[in-house]
C-alpha positions as CSV (number, residue, x, y, z in Angstrom):
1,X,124.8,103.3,100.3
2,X,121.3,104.5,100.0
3,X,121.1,103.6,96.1
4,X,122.4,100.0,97.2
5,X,119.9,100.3,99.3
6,X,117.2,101.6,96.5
7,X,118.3,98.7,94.4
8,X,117.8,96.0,96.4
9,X,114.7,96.8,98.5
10,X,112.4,98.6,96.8
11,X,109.8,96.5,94.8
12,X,110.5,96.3,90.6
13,X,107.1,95.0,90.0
14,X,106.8,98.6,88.0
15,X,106.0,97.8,84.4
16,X,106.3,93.9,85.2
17,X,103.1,93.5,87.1
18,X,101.1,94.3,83.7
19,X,103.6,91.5,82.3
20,X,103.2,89.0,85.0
21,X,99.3,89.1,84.8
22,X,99.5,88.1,81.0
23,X,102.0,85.3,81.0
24,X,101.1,84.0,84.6
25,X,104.3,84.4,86.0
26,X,105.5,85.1,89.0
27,X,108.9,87.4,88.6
28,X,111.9,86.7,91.2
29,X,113.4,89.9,91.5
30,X,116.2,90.6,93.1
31,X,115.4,94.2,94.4
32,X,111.8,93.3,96.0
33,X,111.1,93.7,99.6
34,X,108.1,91.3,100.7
35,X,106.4,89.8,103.9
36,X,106.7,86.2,104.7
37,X,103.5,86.1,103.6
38,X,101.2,84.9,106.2
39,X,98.7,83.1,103.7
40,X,101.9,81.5,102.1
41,X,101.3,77.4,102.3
42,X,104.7,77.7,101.0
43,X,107.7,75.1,102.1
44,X,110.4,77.7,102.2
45,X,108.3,79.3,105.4
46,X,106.6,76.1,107.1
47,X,109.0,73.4,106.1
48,X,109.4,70.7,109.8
49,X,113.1,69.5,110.4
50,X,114.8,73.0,108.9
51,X,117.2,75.0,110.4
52,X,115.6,77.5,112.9
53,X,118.0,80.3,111.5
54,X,120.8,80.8,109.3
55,X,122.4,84.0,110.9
56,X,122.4,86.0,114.3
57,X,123.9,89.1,113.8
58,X,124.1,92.0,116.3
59,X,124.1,95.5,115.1
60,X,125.8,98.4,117.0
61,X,125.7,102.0,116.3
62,X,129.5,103.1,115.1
63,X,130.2,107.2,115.5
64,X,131.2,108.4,111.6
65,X,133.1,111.4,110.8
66,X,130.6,113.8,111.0
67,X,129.5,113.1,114.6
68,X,126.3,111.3,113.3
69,X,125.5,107.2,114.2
70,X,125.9,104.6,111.6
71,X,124.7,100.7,112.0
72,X,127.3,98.2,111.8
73,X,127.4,94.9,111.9
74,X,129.8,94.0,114.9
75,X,129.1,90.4,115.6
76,X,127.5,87.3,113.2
77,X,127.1,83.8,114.1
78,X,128.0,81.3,112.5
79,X,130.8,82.9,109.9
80,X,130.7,81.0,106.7
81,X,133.6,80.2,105.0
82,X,134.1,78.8,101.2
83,X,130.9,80.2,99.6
84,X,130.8,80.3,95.8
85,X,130.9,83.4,94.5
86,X,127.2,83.4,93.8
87,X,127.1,82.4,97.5
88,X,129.1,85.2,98.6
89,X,127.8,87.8,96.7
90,X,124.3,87.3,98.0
91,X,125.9,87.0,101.9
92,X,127.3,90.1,101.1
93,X,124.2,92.0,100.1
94,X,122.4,90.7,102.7
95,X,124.7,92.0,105.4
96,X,124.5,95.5,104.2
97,X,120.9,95.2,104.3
98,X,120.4,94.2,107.6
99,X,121.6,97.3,109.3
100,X,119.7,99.8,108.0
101,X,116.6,97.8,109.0
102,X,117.6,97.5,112.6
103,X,117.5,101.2,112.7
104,X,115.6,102.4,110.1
105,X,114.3,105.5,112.2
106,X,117.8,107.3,110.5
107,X,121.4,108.0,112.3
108,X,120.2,111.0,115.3
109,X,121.0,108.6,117.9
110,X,122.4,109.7,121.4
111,X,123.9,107.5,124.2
112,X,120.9,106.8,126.8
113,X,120.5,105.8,130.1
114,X,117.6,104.1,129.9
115,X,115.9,102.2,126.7
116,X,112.1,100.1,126.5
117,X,113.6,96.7,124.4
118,X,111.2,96.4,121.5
119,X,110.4,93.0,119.5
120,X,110.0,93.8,115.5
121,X,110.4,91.7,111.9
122,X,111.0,92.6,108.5
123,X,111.1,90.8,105.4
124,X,113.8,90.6,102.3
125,X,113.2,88.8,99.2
126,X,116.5,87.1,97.4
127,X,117.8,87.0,94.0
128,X,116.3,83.5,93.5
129,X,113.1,84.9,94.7
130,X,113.2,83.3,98.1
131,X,112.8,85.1,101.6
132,X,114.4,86.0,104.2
133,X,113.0,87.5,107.9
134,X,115.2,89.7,110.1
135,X,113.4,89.0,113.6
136,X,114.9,92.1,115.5
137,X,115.2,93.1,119.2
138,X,115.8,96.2,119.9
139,X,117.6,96.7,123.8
140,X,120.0,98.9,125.9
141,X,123.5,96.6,127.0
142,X,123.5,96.4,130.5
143,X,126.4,98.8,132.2
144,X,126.2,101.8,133.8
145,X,125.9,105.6,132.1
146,X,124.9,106.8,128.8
147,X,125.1,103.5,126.5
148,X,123.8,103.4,122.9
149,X,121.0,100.4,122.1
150,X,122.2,97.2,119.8
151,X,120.0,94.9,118.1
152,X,120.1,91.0,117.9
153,X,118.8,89.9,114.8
154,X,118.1,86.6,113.2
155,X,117.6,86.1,109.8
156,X,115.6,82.7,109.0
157,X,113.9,81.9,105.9
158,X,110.6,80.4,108.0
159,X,107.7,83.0,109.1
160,X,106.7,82.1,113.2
161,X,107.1,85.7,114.7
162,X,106.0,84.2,118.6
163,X,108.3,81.5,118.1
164,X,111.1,84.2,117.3
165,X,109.9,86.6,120.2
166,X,110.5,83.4,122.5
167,X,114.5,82.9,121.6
168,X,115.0,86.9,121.4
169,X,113.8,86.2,125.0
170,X,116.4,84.3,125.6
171,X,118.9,85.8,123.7
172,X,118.4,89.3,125.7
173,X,118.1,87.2,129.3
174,X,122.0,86.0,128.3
175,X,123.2,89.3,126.9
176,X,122.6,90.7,130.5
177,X,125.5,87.4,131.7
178,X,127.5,88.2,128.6
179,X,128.1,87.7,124.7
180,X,129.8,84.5,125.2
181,X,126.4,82.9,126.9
182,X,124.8,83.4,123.5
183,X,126.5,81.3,121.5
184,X,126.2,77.8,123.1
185,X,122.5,78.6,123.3
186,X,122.2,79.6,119.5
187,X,124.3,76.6,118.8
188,X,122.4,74.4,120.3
189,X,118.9,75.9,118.5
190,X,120.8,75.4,115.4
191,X,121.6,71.8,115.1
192,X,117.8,71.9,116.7
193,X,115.3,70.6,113.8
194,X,112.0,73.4,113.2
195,X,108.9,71.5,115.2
196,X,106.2,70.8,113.2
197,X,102.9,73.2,113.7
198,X,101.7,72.4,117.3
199,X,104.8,70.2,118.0
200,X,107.4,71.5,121.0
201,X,111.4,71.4,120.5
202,X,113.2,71.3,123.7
203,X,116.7,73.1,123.7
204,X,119.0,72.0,126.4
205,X,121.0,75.6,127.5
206,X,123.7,76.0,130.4
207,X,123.8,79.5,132.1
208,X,126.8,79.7,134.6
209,X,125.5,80.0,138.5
210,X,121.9,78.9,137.5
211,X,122.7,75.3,136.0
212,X,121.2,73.5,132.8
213,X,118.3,75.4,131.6
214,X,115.2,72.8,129.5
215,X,113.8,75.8,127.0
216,X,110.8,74.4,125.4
217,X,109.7,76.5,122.3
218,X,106.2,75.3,120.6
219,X,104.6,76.4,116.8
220,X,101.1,77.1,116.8
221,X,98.7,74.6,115.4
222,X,97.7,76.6,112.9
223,X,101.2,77.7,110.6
224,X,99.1,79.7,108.5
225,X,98.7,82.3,111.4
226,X,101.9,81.8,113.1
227,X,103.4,84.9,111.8
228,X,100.3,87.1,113.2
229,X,99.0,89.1,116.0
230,X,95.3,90.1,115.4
231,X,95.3,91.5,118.5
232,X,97.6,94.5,117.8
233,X,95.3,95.4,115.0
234,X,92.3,95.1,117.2
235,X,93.5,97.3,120.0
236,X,94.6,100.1,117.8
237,X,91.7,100.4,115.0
238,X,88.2,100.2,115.0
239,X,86.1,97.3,113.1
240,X,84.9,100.0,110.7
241,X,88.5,101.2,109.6
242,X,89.6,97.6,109.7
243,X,87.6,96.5,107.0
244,X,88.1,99.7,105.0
245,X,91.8,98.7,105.3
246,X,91.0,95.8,103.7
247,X,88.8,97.2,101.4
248,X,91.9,98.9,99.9
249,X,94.3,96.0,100.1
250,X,91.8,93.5,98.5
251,X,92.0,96.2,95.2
252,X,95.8,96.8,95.6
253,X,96.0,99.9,96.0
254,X,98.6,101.9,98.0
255,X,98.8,101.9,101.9
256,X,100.8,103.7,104.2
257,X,100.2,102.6,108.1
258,X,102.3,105.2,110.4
259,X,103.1,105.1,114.4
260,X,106.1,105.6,116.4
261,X,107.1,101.8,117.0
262,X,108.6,99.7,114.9
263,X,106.9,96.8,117.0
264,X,103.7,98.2,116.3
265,X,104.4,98.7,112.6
266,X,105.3,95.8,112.1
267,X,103.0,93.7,113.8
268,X,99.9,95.9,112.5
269,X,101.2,95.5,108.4
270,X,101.1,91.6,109.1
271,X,98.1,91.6,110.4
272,X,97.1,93.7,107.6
273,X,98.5,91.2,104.8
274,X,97.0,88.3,107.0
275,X,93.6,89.0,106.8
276,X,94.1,88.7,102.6
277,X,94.4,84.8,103.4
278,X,94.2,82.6,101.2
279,X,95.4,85.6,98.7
280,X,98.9,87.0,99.5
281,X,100.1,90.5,98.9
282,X,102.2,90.4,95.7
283,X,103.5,93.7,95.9
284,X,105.9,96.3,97.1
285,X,106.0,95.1,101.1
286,X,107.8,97.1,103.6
287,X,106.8,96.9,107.7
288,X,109.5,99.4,108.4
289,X,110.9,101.8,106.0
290,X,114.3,102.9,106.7
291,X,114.4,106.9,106.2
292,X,116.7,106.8,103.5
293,X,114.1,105.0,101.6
294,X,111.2,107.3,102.1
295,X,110.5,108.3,98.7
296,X,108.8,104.7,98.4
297,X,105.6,106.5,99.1
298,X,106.1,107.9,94.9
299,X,105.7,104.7,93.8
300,X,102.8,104.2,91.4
301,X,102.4,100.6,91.7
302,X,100.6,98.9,94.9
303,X,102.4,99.1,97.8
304,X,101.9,98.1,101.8
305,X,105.0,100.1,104.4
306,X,104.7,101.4,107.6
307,X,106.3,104.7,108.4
308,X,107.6,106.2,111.5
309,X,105.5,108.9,112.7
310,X,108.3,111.4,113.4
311,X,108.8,111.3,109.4
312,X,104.9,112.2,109.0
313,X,105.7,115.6,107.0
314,X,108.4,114.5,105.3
315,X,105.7,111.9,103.7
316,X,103.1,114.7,103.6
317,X,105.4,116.6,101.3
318,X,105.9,113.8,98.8
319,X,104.6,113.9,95.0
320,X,102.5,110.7,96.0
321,X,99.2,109.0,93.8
322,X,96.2,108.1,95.9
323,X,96.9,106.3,99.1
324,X,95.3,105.3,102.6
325,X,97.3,106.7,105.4
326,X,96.3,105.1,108.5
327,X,97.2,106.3,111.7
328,X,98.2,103.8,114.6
329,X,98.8,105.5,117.0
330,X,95.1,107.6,117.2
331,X,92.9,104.7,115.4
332,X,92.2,107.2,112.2
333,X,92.8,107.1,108.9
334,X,94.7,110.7,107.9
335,X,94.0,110.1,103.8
336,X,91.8,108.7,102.0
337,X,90.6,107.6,98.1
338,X,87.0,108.5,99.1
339,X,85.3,105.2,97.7
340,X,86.2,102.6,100.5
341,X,83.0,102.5,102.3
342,X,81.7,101.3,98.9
343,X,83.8,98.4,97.9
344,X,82.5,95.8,99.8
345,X,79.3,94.3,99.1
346,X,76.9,95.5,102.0
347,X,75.5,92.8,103.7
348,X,78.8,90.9,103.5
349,X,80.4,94.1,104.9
350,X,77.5,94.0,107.7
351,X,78.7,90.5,108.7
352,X,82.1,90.6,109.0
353,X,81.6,93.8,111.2
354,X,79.2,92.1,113.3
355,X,81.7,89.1,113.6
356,X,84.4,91.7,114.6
357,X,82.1,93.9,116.6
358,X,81.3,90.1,118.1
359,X,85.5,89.8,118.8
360,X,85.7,93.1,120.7
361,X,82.8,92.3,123.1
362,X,83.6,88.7,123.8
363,X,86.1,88.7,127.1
364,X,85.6,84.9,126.7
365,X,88.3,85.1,124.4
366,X,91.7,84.8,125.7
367,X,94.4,83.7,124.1
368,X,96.5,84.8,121.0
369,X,95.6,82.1,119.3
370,X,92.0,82.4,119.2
371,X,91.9,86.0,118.8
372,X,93.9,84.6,115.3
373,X,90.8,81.7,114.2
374,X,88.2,83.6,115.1
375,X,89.5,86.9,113.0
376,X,90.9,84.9,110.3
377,X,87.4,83.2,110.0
378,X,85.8,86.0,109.4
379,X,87.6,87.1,106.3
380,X,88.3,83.6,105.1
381,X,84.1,82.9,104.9
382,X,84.2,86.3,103.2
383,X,86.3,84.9,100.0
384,X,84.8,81.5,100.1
385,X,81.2,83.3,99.5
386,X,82.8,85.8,97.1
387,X,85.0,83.1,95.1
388,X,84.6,80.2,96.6
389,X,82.9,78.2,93.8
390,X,86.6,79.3,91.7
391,X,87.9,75.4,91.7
392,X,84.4,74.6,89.3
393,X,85.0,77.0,86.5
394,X,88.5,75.3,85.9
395,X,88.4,73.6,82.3
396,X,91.1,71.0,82.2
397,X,92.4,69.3,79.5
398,X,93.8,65.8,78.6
399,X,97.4,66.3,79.8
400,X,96.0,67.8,83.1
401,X,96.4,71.3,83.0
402,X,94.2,73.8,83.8
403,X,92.3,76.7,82.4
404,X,90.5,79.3,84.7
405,X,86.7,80.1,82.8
406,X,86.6,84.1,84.0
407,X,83.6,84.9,82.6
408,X,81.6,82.1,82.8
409,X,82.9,82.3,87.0
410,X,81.5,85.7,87.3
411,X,78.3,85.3,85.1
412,X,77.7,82.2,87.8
413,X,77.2,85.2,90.8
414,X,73.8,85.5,91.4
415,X,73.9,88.9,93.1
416,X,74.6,92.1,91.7
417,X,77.0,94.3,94.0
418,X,78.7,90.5,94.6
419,X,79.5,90.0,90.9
420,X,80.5,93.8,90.9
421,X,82.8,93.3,93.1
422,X,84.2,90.2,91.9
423,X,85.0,91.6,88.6
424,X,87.4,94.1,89.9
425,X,88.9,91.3,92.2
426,X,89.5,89.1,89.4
427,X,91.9,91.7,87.8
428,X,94.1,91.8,91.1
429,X,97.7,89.9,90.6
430,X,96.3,88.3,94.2
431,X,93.7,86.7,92.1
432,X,96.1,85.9,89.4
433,X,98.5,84.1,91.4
434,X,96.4,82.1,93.2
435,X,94.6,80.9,90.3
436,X,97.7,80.2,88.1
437,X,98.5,78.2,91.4
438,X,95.2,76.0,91.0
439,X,96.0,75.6,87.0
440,X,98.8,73.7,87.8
441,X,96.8,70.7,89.9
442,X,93.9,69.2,90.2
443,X,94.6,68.0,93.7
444,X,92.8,70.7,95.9
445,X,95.2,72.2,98.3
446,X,94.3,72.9,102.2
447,X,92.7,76.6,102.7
448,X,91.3,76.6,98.8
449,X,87.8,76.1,99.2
C-alpha cells in the first residue's frame, strides 16, 4: 500500500504551484497532506453548532506473515451505511490512511509491559479540498504481561487540538473500565453541538460504580490559536533559531523538524505554521511522516514534516535540495541554506527577539493561552509593519472586484532592507492566497490589518 499511500498524501503542488500563482487559484487536490491551518479564518475549521467529530476509530497492531506488525483498523464509531459511491470511495481512502499515521514510526513493534500514552495530530486534505484532523492517542490497554499499544483516533474536520486532548482524556480514563464505556460517552459528544470560541459544552457521561459524570469542555477565546502550543516551541528552541525557522518558512522553502515524539513533532510543526498567521502554509504539510513515505524529503517544491529521529540517516542519505533540519530534541539546527540570519530586516528581527527574549524571562506568564497572544503578537505586528498598508494598494473597479497594485505597494516602503524583503515575500503563494482572498471583498476581514 505504500504507493496508495504516495498517492494520496504526498503534496501535487509540483508544477501546479507556478500555475496557481498565475491564475489565482487555489488547486483541491486529492493527494495533498496539509495542517488545519492555524491562521485559517475558515468555516470548515471554526464553524459553532458542528459535529465535534465524524469518526473514532481505534487502531491495533495485527501480526502479518512475516512476523512483522501491521496497523488495522479494529473498531470505528459510528459505521455509516448507504453512502453514495462518491461517499464510499472517499470513506474508504480515508480508512486506509489513518493507520499508517497512528504508527508512522514503521512495523518493529514488540509486545510491552509498560508504555508512556502520548497525545499527537495530523492533518489530511480531501478530494474536494477540505480537511480532515486525526487527533491520536497513543496508550498501552490495561491487562497484565507483554501487551502491544492501540491508538484512539478521531477524525473531525474542526482544528482545537486542547479541546481534543480533553475527550482523548476521557476516552483513555474509560478504556481502563472497558470498550463499551466509550461509546455512550462518544455518543453523547456527538449529538453535542461545537461551542463557540470561549463558550463551554457540558456532556452528561455515566461510568458504572462512579455515577453520572458533568464533563465540561471549553474553546479558547481566541480560535485562531486554538490549534497551538507555543509553549512546546519555546522550551525546545532558542529565540534566535526560532525566528530563523521562520525566516525559512516566510520564503517557502523546505523544512525538516526531527525528534523522537510524535507529540512533540507535532505540536512543534503547528507552532511552526502558526507563527505565519495571518498567511497560511500552502504547501506540502506533514507533522508526522510515516516511514514508508520518507522519500518526501526529495521533493523540490516547499515543504514543512517532521521526522522521527531514529530515521535521521536514512534522511541524511537522501538526494535532497536545500533544506533546514532542525533538531528538537538538542535545540539545534543540523542543516542549513546559509542565508537565514539575513532575511529578516534587522531591526525588525531585533524586536521580535527582544519580545521573545521578553517571553522566556517573564514567570508572570502562566497559562497556555497567554503564552499563545503574547507570541502570536509578536509576529502578527511583524506583517502588519511589513505589509500591513496591502488593503490601500487594492484598485477596485465598478462591479466590485479587486486588483492588488504590486509595484506601486512595494515602491510605498520607505526603507530599504524592508522593501527588499517585501519583494521576495510578495512572490510567495502565502502572499498570493491571501491577497486573491482580499480581491474578492471589500469588507475587511478580522486579523487583515
Amino acid at each position: 500500500s505504500a504507493v496508495f499511500c504516495v498517492f494520496f498524501l504526498i503534496s501535487a503542488t509540483e508544477g501546479k504551484e507556478e500555475d496557481g500563482k498565475k491564475e489565482g487559484k487555489k488547486e483541491n487536490n486529492p493527494s495533498r497532506v496539509q495542517q488545519g491551518k492555524p491562521g485559517e479564518r475558515s468555516s470548515v475549521l471554526y464553524s459553532a453548532g458542528q459535529f465535534f467529530f465524524e469518526y473514532l476509530v481505534v487502531v491495533s497492531l495485527k501480526k502479518v506473515s512475516d512476523g512483522r506488525y501491521e496497523p488495522k483498523i479494529t473498531y470505528q464509531f459510528p459505521k455509516r451505511e448507504n453512502l453514495l459511491k462518491g461517499q464510499k470511495e472517499e470513506e474508504e481512502r480515508l480508512l486506509k490512511a489513518i493507520p499508517l499515521f497512528c504508527f508512522p514510526d514503521g512495523n518493529n513493534w514488540a509486545p510491552v509491559t509498560e508504555f508512556t500514552s502520548e497525545t499527537f495530530s495530523f492533518v489530511l486534505t480531501n478530494v474536494d479540498g477540505s480537511r480532515k484532523i486525526g487527533y491520536c492517542r497513543r496508550l498501552l490497554p490495561s491487562g497484565r504481561g507483554v501487551r502491544l499499544p492501540e491508538v484512539f483516533c478521531i477524525i473531525s474536520c474542526l482544528g482545537c487540538f486542547g479541546l481534543f486532548s480533553k475527550i482523548l482524556d476521557e476516552v483513555e480514563k474509560r478504556r481502563q473500565i472497558s470498550m463499551a464505556v466509550i461509546y455512550p460517552f462518544m455518543q453523547g459528544l456527538r449529538e453535542s453541538p461545537f461551542p463557540a470560541p470561549g463558550k463551554t459544552v457540558t456532556i452528561k457521561s455515566f461510568i458504572p460504580e462512579s455515577g453520572t459524570e458533568l464533563i465540561e469542555l471549553t474553546r479558547p477565546v481566541d480560535a485562531h490559536l486554538e490549534h497551538v502550543e507555543f509553549q512546546a516551541l519555546l522550551q525546545r528552541l532558542s529565540p534566535h533559531l526560532i525566528l530563523h525557522i521562520f525566516a525559512s518558512a516566510v520564503l517557502e522553502r523546505r523544512l525538516i523538524f526531527l525528534a523522537e515524539e510524535l507529540s512533540v513533532l507535532s505540536q512543534c510543526i503547528h507552532a511552526v505554521a502558526a507563527l505565519l498567521y495571518p498567511f497560511t502554509w500552502a504547501h506540502t504539510y506533514i507533522p508526522v511522516v510515516p516511514e514508508c513515505l520518507l522519500d518526501t524529503v526529495c521533493c523540490p517544491t516547499p515543504f514543512m514534516v517532521g521526522i522521527q529521529m531514529r530515521h535521521l540517516e536514512r534522511v541524511l542519505d537522501q538526494p535532497m535540495e536545500e533544506a533546514l533540519i532542525v533538531d528538537l530534541c538538542e535545540g539545534k539546527i543540523l542543516r542549513a541554506v546559509g542565508d537565514e540570519e539575513e532575511i529578516l530586516p534587522i531591526k525588525l528581527q531585533n524586536e521580535m527577539l527582544t519580545s521573545l527574549n521578553r517571553h522566556n524571562n517573564n514567570n508572570n506568564v502562566h497559562t497556555s493561552e497567554q503564552v499563545n497572544a503574547l507570541v502570536s503578537e509578536a509576529f502578527v505586528q511583524f506583517f502588519v509593519r511589513m505589509v500591513g498598508h496591502y488593503s490601500s494598494h487594492i484598485k477596485w473597479s465598478k462591479n466590485g472586484s479587486g486588483i492588488f497594485q504590486e509595484r506601486a505597494f512595494c515602491k510605498a516602503i520607505a526603507s530599504k532592507t524592508n522593501r527588499k524583503f517585501v519583494k521576495k515575500f510578495v512572490k510567495t503563494n502565502m502572499f498570493s492566497l491571501f491577497i486573491e482572498e482580499a480581491e474578492k471583498s471589500r469588507i475587511p476581514q478580522e486579523g487583515k490589518r
